[in-house]
C-alpha positions as CSV (number, residue, x, y, z in Angstrom):
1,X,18.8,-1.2,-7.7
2,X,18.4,-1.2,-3.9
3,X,21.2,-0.9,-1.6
4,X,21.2,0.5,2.1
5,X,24.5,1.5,4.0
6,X,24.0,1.8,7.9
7,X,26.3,3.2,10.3
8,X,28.3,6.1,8.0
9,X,29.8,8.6,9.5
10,X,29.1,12.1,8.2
11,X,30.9,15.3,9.0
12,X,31.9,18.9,7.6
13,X,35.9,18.2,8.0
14,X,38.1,21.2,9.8
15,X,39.9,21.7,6.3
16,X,37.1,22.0,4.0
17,X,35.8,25.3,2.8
18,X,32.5,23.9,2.1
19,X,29.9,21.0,2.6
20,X,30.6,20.3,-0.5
21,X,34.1,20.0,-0.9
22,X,36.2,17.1,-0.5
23,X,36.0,13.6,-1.4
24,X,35.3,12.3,2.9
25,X,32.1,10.6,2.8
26,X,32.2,9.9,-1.0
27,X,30.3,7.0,-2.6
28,X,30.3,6.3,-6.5
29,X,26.7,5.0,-8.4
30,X,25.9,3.7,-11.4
31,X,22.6,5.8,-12.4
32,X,20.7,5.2,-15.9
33,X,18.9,7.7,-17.5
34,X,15.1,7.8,-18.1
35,X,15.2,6.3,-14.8
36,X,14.4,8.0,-11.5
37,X,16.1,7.5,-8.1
38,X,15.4,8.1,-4.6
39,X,18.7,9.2,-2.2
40,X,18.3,9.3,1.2
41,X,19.6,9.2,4.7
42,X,17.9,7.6,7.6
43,X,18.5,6.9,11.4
44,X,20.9,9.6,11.8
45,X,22.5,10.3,15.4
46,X,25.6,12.0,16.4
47,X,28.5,12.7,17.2
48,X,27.8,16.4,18.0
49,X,25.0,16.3,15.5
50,X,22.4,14.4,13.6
51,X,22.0,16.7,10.9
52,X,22.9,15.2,7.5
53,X,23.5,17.2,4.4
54,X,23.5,15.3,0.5
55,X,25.2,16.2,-2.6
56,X,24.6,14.4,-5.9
57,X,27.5,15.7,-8.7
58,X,28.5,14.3,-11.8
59,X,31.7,12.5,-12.6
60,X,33.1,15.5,-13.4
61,X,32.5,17.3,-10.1
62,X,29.7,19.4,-11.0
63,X,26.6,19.4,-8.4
64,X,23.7,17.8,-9.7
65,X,21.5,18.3,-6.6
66,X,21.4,18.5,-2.7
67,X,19.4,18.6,0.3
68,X,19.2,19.4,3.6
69,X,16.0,18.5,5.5
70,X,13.4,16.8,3.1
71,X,13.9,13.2,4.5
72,X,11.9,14.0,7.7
73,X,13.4,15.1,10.6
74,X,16.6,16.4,9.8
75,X,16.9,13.9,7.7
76,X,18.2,14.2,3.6
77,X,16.7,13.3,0.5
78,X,17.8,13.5,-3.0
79,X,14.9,12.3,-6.2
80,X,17.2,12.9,-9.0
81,X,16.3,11.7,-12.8
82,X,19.9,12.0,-14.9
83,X,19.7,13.3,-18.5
84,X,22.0,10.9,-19.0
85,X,23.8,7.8,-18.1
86,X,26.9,7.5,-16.3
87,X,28.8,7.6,-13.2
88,X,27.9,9.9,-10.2
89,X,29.4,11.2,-6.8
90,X,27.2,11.1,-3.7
91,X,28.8,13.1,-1.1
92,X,27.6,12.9,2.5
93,X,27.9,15.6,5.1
94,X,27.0,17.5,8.4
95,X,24.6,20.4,7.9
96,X,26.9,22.6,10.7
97,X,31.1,23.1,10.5
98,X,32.8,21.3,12.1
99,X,30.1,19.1,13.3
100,X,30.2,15.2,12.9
101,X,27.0,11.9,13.1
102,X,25.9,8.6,11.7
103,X,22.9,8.0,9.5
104,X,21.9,4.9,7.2
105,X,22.4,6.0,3.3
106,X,20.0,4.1,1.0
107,X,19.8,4.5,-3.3
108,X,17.1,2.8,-4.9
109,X,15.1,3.5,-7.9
110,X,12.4,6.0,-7.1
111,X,9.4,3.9,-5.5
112,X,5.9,3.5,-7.8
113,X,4.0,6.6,-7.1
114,X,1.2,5.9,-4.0
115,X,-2.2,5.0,-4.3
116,X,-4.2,7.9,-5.3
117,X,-5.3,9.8,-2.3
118,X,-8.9,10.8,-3.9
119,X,-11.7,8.5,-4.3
120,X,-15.3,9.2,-5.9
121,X,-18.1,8.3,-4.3
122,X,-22.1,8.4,-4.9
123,X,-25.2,8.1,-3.0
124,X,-25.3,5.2,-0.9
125,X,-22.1,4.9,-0.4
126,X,-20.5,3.7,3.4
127,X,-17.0,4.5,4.1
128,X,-15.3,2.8,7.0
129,X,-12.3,3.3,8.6
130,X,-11.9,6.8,7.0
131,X,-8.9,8.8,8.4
132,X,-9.2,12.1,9.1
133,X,-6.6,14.7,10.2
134,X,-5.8,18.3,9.9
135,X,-1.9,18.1,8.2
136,X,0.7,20.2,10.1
137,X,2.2,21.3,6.6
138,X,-1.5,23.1,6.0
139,X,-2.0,26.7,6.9
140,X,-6.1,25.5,7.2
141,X,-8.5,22.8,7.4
142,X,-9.4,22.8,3.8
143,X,-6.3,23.1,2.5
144,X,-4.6,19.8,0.4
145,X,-6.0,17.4,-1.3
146,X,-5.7,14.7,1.8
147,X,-8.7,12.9,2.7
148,X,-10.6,14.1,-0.6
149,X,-13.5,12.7,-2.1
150,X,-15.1,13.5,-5.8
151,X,-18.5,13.2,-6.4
152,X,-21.2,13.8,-9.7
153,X,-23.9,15.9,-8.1
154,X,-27.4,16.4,-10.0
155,X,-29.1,19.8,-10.1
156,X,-32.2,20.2,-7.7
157,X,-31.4,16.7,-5.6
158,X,-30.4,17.3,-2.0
159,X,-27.2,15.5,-1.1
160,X,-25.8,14.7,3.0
161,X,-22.6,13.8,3.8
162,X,-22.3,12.3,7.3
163,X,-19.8,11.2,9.7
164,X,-19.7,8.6,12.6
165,X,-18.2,6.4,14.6
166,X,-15.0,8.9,15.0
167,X,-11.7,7.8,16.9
168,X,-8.8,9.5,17.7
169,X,-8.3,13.3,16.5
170,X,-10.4,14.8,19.7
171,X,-13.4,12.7,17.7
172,X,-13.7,15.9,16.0
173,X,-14.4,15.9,12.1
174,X,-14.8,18.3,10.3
175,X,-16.5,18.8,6.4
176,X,-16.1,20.8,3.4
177,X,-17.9,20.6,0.2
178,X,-16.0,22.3,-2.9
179,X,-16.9,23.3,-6.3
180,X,-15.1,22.2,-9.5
181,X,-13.1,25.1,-9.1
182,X,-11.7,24.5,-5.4
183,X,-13.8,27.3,-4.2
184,X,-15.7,26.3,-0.6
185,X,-19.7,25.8,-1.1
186,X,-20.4,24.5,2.2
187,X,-18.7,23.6,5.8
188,X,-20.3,21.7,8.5
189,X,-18.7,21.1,12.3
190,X,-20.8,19.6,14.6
191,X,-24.7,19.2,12.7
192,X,-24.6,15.7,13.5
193,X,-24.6,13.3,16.7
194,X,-21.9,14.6,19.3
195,X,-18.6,16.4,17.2
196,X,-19.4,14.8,13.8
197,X,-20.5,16.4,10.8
198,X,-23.8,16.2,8.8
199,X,-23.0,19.1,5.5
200,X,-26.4,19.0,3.3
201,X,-26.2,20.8,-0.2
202,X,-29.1,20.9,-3.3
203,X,-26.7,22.2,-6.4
204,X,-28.4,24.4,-8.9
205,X,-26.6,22.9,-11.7
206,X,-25.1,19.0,-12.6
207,X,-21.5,19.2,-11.6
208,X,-18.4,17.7,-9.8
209,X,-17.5,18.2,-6.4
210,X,-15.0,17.8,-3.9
211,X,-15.6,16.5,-0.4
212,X,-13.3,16.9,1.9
213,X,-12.9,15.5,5.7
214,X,-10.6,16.9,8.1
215,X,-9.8,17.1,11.7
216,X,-11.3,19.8,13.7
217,X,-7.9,20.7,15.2
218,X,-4.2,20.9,13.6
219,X,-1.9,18.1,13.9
220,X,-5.3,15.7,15.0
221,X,-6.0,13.1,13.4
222,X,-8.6,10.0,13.4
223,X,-11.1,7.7,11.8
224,X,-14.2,7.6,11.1
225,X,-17.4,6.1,8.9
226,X,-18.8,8.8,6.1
227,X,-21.7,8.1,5.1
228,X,-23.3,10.0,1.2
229,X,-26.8,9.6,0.7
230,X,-28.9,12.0,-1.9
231,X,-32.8,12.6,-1.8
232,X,-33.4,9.9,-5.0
233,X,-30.6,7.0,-3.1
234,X,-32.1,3.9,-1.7
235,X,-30.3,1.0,0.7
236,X,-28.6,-1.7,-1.7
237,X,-27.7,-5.4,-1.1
238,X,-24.2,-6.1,-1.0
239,X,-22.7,-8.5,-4.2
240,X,-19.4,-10.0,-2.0
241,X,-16.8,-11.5,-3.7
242,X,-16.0,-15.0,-2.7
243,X,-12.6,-16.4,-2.5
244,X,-11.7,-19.7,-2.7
245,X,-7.6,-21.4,-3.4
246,X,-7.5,-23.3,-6.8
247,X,-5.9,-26.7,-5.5
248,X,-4.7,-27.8,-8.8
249,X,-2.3,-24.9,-8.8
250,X,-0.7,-26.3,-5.7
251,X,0.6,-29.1,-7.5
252,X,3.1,-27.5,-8.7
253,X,5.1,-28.1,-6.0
254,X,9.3,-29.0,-6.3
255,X,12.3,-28.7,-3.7
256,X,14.8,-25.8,-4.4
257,X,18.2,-25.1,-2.3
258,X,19.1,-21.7,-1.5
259,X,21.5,-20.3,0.4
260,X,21.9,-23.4,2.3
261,X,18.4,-24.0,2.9
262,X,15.8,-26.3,1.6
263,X,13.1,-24.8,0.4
264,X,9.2,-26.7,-0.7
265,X,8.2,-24.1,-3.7
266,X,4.7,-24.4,-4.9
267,X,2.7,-21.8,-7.0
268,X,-0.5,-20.7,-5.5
269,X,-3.7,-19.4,-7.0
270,X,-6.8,-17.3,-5.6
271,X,-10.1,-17.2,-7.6
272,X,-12.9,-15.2,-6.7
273,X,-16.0,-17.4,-7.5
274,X,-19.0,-14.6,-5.8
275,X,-21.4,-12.5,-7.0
276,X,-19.3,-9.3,-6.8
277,X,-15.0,-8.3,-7.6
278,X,-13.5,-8.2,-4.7
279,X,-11.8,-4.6,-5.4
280,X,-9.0,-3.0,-2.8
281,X,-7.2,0.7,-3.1
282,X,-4.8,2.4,-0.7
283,X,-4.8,5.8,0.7
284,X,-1.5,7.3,2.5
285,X,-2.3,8.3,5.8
286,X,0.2,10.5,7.9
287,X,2.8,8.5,9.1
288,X,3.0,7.4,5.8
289,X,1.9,4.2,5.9
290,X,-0.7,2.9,3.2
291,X,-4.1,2.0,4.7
292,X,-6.1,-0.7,2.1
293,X,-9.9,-0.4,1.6
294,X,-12.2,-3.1,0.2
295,X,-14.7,-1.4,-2.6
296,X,-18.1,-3.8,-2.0
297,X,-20.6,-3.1,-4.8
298,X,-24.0,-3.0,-4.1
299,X,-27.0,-4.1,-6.4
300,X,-28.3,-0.7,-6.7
301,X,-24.9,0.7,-7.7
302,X,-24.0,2.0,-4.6
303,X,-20.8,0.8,-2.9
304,X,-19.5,0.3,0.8
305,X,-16.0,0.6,1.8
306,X,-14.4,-1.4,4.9
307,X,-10.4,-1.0,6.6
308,X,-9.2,-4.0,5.5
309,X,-5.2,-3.7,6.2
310,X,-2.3,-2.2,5.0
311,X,-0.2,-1.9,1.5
312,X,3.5,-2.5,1.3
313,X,6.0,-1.1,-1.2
314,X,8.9,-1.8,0.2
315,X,10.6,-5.0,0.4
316,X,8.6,-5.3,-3.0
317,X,11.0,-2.6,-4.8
318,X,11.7,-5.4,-8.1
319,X,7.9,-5.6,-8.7
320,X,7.8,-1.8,-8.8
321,X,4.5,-2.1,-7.8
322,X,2.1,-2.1,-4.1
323,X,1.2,-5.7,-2.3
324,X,-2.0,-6.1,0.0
325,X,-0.2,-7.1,3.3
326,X,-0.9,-10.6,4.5
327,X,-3.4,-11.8,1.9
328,X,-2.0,-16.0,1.7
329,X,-0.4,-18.1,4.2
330,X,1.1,-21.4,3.6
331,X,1.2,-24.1,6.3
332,X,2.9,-28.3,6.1
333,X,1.4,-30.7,8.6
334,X,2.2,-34.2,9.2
335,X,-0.2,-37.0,9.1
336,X,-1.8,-36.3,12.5
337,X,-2.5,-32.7,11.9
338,X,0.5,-31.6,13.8
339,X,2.2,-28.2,12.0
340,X,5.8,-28.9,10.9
341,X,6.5,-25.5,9.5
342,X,4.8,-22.3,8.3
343,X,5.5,-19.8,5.6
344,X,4.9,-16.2,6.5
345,X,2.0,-14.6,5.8
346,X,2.5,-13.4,1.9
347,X,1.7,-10.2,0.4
348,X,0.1,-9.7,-3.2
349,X,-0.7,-7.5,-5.6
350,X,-4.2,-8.5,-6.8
351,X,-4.8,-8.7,-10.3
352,X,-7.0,-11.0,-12.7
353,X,-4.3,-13.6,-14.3
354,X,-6.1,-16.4,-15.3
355,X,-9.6,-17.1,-16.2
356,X,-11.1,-19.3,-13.3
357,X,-15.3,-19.9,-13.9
358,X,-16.7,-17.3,-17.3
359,X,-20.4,-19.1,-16.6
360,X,-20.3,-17.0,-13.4
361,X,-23.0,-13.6,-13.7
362,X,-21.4,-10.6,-13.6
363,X,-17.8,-12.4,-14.9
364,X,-16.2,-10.1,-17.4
365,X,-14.6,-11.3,-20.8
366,X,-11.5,-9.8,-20.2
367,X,-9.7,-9.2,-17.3
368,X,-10.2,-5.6,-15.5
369,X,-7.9,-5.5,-12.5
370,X,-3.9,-4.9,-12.7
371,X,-1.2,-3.8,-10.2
372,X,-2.1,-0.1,-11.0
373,X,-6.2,-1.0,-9.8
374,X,-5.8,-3.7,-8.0
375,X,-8.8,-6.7,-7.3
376,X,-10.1,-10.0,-8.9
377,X,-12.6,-10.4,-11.1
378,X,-15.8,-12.7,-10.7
379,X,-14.4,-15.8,-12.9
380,X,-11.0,-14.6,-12.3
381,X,-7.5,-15.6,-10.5
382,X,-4.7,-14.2,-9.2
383,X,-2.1,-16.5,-9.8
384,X,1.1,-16.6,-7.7
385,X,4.0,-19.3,-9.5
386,X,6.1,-21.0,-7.6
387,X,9.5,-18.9,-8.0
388,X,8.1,-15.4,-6.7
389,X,8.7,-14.1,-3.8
390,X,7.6,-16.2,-0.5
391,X,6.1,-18.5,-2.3
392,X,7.9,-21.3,-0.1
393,X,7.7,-23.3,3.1
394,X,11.6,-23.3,4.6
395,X,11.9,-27.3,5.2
396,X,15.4,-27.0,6.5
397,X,16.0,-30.3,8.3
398,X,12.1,-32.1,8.0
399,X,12.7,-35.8,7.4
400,X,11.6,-37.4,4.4
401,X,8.1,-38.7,4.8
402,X,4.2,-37.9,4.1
403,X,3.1,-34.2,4.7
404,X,-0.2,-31.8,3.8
405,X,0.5,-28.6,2.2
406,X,-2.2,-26.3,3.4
407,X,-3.0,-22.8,1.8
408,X,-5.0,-20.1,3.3
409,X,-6.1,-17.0,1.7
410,X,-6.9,-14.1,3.8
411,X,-5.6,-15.9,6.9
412,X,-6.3,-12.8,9.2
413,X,-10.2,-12.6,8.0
414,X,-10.2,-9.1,7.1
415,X,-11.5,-9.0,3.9
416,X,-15.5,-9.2,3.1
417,X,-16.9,-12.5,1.7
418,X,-19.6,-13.9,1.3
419,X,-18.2,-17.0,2.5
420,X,-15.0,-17.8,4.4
421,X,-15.5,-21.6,4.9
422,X,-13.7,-22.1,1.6
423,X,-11.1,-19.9,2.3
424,X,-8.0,-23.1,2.8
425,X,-7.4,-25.8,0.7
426,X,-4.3,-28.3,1.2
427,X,-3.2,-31.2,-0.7
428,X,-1.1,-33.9,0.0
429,X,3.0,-34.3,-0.7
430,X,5.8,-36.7,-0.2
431,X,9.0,-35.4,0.4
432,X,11.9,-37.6,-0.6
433,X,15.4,-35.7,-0.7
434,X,15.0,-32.9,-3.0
435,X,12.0,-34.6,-4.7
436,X,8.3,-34.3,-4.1
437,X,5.2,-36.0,-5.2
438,X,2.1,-35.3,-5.1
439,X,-0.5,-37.9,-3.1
440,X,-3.2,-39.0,-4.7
């Protein structure tokens, strides 16, 4: 289920006694249960307001839920899970009497929950591209679990958490180290270089802890490198993934008509063939949006962390699951090198499909990474087939002839290899009507 209605009219009507009387603005849905589903308005103007106000009821009238203001702004939004299957009512209306606007109304299936917002760390571990900000919903700077880090502490080691190279947010971080318990241990401002923060703490005992980076000032925020060293840690050398496109899974290449267009449909697959998984995880930031951060481990078993991009969910609502933005593009060229037509860049959710190279060091029997931790294995693939989504090249009017089908993973060089000359591979094609061969 996905479905988005733009340009409604909501209202609270002269002749109702209630927002929620009336059947004006009434639209019927088909909800399953031991399913959950998100209901929500969007854009709304006015009119004389652009205040929206939901009601969810049953078939038979009763209300099942409502909302006001939870959609942002003064937005609506209903996350309703029925008890049971069936027919329900969703009634939208104006907030004030008499009062009248136009929103967007979109029903979809509730969206996979984010990325988790916590990540552990350990001595020796760099952070890049960390965001910081002080959250207008929280009362103080410690307060939420935003921007959180866990870490193992050892009894009688001293352990420094750093931050540099702040933008945005005044430039202003600010640190807190918490017990297990949530209670504050330690705070640190400005100890380090300029406004960032250097917190040091020796813990009497073993136990976990909470690290948490925040703006200095509400409603700031920024980003910033952190930096966890401990009195025992010592500088590692990076293992880097290296990713390379498996040619042979190119060949599986055929012409499909869609909608009235001619589509080249090939599969596409992405082995990682380094010395290290190449490992991604997304964090939520403010707006919303789902920054992605490369996990590179280091020999010692220390780890460093780079902004590589952004996750999507939506347009991806059927997989239920997150894509790393832009990680393939697909390109056709004619005989001189010329590009005919390119694919857009395609989004995947990294996961170890097919066993690529187990002679590799360091390549696990079994696969580790999935949707839910998302990454390929040394050894492994992530295998895209040819009827997913985007994995086409629109050849709408191209004349029959010779072509090369090119592949590129991580087009936009974000990620961290080891190397990136091996990064496209392309194959040649012949394109006859809706047929295609593959050239020696």
């Amino acid at each position: 289920m996905g479905q988005t209605l733009t340009g409604l009219r909501f209202e609270w009507k002269r002749g109702y006694g209630s927002r929620s009387a009336g059947a004006y603005g009434q639209y019927e849905v088909e909800l399953a249960s031991g399913r959950s589903y998100e209901i929500f308005t969007s854009d709304a103007t006015g009119g004389n307001t652009s205040d929206p106000y939901l009601y969810l009821l049953t078939a038979a009238g009763a209300i099942a839920a409502e909302d006001d203001d939870s959609g942002g702004g003064l937005n609506s939004k209903l996350v309703f899970s029925p008890a049971s299957s069936g027919t329900y009512l969703i009634r939208l209306r104006a907030y004030g009497y008499k009062r009248y606007g136009y929103c967007s109304l979109t029903v979809r299936e509730e969206a996979a929950p984010p990325p988790a917002a916590e990540a552990a760390i350990r001595p020796g571990d760099v952070l890049y591209g960390q965001v910081f900000e002080w959250r207008r919903e929280y009362s103080g700077r410690r307060d939420g679990t935003y921007g959180q880090y866990r870490i193992d502490m050892r009894a009688q080691e001293e352990y420094t958490f750093e931050t540099s190279d702040s933008a945005g947010g005044d430039n202003d971080t600010y640190l807190y180290l918490l017990e297990s318990s949530f209670s504050v241990v330690r705070y640190d401002d400005d100890s380090g270089e300029g406004y960032h923060s250097r917190l040091r703490f020796q813990p009497a005992t073993d136990g976990v802890y909470y690290l948490r980076l925040r703006a200095y000032r509400r409603g700031a925020s920024g980003t910033c490198t952190l930096r966890v060293t401990a009195s025992t840690s010592t500088p590692g050398d990076p293992l880097y993934p290296d990713l390379i496109v498996w040619t042979d899974r190119l060949r599986d290449a055929h012409v499909s008509r869609e909608g009235g267009r001619k589509l080249l449909r090939f599969s596409n697959g992405v082995p990682n063939a380094g010395a290290g998984p190449l490992e991604v995880y997304g964090v939520v930031d403010g707006t919303g949006q789902t920054q992605a951060y490369q996990v590179v481990y280091n020999d010692n078993g220390s780890r460093t962390t780079h902004s590589v991009g952004t996750f999507s969910f939506a347009g991806h609502e059927d997989h239920n699951h997150w894509h790393y933005d832009d990680f393939a593009q697909y390109e056709l060229r004619d005989p001189s090198g010329n590009l005919v037509r390119a694919g857009e860049k395609i989004s995947f959710c990294l996961m170890d499909v097919s066993r690529y190279d187990g002679s590799l060091p360091g390549s696990p029997s079994s696969g580790v990474y999935s949707c839910s931790r998302q990454g390929i294995s040394v050894g492994w693939a992530d295998i895209y087939g040819a009827d997913l989504e985007g994995q086409h090249i629109d050849i709408t009017g191209v004349a029959d002839g010779d072509y090369t089908l090119v592949s590129i993973v991580d087009p936009t060089g974000r990620l961290h290899e080891s190397n990136r000359a091996n990064n496209l591979a392309r194959i040649g094609i012949r394109i006859s009507g809706d047929g295609v061969a593959i050239l020696p």
